[in-house]
C-alpha positions as CSV (number, residue, x, y, z in Angstrom):
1,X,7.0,18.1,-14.0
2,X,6.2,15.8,-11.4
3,X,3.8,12.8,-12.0
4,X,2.0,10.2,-9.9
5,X,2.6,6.9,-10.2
6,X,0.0,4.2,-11.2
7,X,-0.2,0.8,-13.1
8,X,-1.2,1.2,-17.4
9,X,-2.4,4.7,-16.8
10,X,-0.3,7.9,-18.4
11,X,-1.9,11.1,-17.4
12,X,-0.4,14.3,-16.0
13,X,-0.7,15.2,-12.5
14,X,-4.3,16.3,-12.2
15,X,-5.2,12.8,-12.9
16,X,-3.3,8.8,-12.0
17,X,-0.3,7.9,-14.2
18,X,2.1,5.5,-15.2
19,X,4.1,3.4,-12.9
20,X,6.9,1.7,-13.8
21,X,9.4,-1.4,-13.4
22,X,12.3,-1.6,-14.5
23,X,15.2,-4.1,-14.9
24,X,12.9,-5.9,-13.2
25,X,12.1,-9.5,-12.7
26,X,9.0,-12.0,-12.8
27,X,8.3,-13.0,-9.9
28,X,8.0,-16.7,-8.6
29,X,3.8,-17.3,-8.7
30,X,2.3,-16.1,-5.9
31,X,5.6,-15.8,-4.0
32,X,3.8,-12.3,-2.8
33,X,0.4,-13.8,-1.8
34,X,-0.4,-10.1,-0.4
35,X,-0.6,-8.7,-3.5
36,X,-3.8,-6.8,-4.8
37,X,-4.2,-5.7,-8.3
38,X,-6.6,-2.6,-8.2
39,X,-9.0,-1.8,-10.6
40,X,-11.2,1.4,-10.9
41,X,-13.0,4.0,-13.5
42,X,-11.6,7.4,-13.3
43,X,-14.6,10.3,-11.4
44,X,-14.5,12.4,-14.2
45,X,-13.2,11.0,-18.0
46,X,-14.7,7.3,-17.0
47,X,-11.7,5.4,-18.4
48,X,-10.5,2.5,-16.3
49,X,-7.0,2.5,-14.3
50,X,-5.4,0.1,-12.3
51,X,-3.1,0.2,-9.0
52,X,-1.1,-2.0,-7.0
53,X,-1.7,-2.8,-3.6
54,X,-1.7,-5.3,-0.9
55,X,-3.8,-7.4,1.7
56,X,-3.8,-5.9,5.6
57,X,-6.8,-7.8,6.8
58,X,-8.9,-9.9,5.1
59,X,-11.7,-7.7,4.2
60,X,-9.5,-4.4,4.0
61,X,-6.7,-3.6,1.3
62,X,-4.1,-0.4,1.5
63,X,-2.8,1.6,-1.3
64,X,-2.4,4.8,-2.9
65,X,-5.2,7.8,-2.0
66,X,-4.6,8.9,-6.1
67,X,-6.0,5.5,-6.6
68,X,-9.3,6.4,-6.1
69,X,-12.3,5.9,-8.3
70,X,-15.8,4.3,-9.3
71,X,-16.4,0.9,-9.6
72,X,-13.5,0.2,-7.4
73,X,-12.5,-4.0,-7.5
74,X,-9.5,-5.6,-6.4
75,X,-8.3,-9.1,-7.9
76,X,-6.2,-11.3,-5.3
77,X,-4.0,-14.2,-6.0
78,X,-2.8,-12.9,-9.2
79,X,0.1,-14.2,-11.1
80,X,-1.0,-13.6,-14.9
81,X,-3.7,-10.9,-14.7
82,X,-4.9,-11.6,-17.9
83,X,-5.7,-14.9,-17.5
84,X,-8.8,-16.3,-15.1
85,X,-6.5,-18.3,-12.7
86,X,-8.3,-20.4,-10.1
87,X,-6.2,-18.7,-7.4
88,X,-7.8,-15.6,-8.2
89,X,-10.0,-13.8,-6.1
90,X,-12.4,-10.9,-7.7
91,X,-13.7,-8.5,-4.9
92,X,-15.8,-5.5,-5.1
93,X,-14.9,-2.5,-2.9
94,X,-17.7,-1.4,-0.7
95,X,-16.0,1.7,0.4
96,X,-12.4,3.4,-0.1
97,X,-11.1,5.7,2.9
98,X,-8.6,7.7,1.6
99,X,-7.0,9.9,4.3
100,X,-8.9,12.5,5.4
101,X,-5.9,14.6,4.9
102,X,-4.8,13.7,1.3
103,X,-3.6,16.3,-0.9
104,X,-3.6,15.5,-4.8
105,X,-1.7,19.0,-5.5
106,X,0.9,18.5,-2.8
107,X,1.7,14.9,-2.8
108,X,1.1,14.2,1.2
109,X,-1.0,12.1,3.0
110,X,-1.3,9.8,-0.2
111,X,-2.7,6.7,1.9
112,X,-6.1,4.7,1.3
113,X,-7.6,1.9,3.0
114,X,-10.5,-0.2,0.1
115,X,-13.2,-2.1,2.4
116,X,-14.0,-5.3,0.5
117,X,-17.5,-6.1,-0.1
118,X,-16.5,-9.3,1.6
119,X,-13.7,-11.2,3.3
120,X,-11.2,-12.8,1.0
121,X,-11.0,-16.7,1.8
122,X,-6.8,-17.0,3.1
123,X,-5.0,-19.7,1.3
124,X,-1.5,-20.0,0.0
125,X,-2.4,-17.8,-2.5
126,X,-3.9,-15.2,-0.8
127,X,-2.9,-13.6,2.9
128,X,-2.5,-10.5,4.7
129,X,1.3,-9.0,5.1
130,X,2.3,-7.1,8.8
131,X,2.1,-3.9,9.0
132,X,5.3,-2.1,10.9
133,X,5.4,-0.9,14.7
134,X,5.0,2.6,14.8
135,X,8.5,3.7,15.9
136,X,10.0,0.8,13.1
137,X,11.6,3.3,10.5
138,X,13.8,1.9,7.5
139,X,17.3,3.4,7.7
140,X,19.4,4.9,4.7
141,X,21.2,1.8,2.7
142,X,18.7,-1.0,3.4
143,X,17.9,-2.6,0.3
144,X,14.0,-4.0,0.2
145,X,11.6,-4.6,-2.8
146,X,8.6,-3.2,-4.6
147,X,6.6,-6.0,-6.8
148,X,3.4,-4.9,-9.8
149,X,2.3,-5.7,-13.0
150,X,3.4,-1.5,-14.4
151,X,4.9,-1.3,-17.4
152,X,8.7,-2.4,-18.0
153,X,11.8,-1.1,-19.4
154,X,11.1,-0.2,-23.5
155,X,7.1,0.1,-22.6
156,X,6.5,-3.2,-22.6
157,X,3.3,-4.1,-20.6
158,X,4.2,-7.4,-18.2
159,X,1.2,-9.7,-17.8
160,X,2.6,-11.5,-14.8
161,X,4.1,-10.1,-11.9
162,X,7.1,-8.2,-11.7
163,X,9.4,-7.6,-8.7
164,X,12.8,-5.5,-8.5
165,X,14.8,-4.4,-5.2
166,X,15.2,-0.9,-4.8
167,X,17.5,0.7,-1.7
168,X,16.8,3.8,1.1
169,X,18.0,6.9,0.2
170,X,19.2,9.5,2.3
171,X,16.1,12.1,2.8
172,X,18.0,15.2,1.3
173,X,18.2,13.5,-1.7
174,X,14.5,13.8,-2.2
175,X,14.3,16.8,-0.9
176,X,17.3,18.1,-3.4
177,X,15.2,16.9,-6.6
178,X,11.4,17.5,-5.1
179,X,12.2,20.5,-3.0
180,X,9.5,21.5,-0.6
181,X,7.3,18.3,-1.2
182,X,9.4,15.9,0.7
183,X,8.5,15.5,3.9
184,X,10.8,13.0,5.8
185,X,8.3,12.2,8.5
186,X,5.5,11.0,6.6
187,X,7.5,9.6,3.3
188,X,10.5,7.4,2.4
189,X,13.3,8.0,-0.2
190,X,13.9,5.5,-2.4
191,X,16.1,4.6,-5.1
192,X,18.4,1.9,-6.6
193,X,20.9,-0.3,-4.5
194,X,24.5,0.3,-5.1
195,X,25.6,-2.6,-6.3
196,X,22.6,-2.9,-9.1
197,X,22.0,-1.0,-12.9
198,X,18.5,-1.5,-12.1
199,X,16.5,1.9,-11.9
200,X,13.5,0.5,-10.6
201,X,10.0,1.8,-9.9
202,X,7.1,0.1,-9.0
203,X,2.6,0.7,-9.8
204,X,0.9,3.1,-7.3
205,X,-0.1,1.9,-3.9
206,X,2.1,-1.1,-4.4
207,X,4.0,-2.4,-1.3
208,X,8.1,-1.6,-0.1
209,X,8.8,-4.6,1.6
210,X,11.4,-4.7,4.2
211,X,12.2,-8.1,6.1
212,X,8.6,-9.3,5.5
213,X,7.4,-6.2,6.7
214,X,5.1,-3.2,4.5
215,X,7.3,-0.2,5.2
216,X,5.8,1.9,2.7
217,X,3.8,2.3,-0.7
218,X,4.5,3.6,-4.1
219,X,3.0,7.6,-4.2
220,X,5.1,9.7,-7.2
221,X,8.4,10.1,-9.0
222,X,9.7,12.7,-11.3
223,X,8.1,12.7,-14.6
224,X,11.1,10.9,-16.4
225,X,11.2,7.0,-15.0
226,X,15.1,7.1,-15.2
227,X,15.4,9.9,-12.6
228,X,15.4,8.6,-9.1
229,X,15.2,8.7,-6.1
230,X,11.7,8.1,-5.7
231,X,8.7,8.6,-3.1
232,X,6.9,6.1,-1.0
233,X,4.6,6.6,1.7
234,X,5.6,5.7,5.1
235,X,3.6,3.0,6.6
236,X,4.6,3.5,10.4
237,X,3.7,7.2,10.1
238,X,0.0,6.3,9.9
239,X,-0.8,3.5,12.0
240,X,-2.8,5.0,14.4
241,X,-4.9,5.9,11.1
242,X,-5.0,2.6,9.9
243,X,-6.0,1.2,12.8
244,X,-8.9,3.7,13.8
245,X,-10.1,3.0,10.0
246,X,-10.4,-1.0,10.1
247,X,-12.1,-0.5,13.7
């Protein structure tokens, strides 16, 4: 069975669910100052989830369209998301655009742009990341990384963030293990570098970052976290989305 991927939550498909890091490591405090940590109540059971995602402008943040929900916030600056640091930038979201074209059963088209109720104040803490150009697509072998607070290897529940690199598979690789639901066009293949044990992962709607640019974020993996490759969103496909959206 496939599942979707998203930070704390484990719920089958109909629903968000568990993201994962692992062999992963803490990241150097706010090393990742584009980092958003998404919070949200679930339309119909009304229990609170969380997602990764990350800072494009300073009043609009992108991540996963199954990261939708009520009483959407978004905390940037994070290191320790349990504790109140005085980097730490609580936002509410005014409106979420997922894309007009997401579909939960399929798996495609899993992109949203959050509208902050207001501009988040850039400091070292807290900035935007650059998106790709539209023809910049990541090739097979290079080796970027994902970064989120999901759970670890053994279950355990990091409080500060976590980062791990993770490698560009070849596209029939996904397509061998998720059949139809890979589409190369609109979605990356990723999985573990060569030279690494780590099997990686990474929380919904968290970014892939390739040379300092967002190539893609988290959308699903195969219901067992050791199985990889795994599918991310890609960025440069939607562009002329995100950009129409912010305007």
């Amino acid at each position: 069975m496939l599942l979707l991927l998203s930070l704390l939550a484990s719920v089958l498909l109909s629903g968000v669910e568990g993201g994962e890091i692992y062999c992963g490591t803490e990241a150097k405090p706010h090393s990742r100052p584009y980092m958003a940590f998404v919070s949200f109540c679930e339309k119909k059971n009304g229990r609170q989830y969380q997602c990764g995602g990350f800072l494009v402008q300073d009043n609009f943040v992108l991540t996963a369209a199954h990261c939708n929900g009520r009483n959407m916030t978004v905390t940037l600056g994070a290191h320790n998301i349990r504790e109140r640091e005085n980097t730490q930038q609580v936002i509410p979201v005014l409106r979420p655009f997922p894309h007009q074209d997401y579909d939960a059963e399929r798996l495609v088209n899993d992109i949203m742009l959050l509208k902050l109720k207001s501009k988040a104040r850039l400091t070292k803490a807290v900035q935007t990341i650059a998106l790709p150009r539209h023809k910049d697509w990541v090739k097979p072998g290079q080796v970027c990384s994902v970064a989120g607070w999901g759970k670890m290897d053994g279950g355990i529940m990091p409080v500060t963030l976590q980062e791990v690199d993770l490698e560009v598979q070849d596209e029939q690789k996904c397509k061998d293990l998720f059949k139809r639901m890979y589409n190369n066009s609109i979605e990356l293949c990723v999985g573990k570098p060569k030279s690494k044990k780590a099997t990686g992962g990474g929380d919904s709607g968290g970014p892939f970052v390739c040379k300092g640019l967002v190539q893609g974020l988290v959308s699903y993996a195969y219901s067992r976290p050791e199985v990889l490759p795994r599918v991310f969103t890609r960025i440069s496909h939607f562009l002329p989305w995100i950009r129409r959206t912010m305007a």
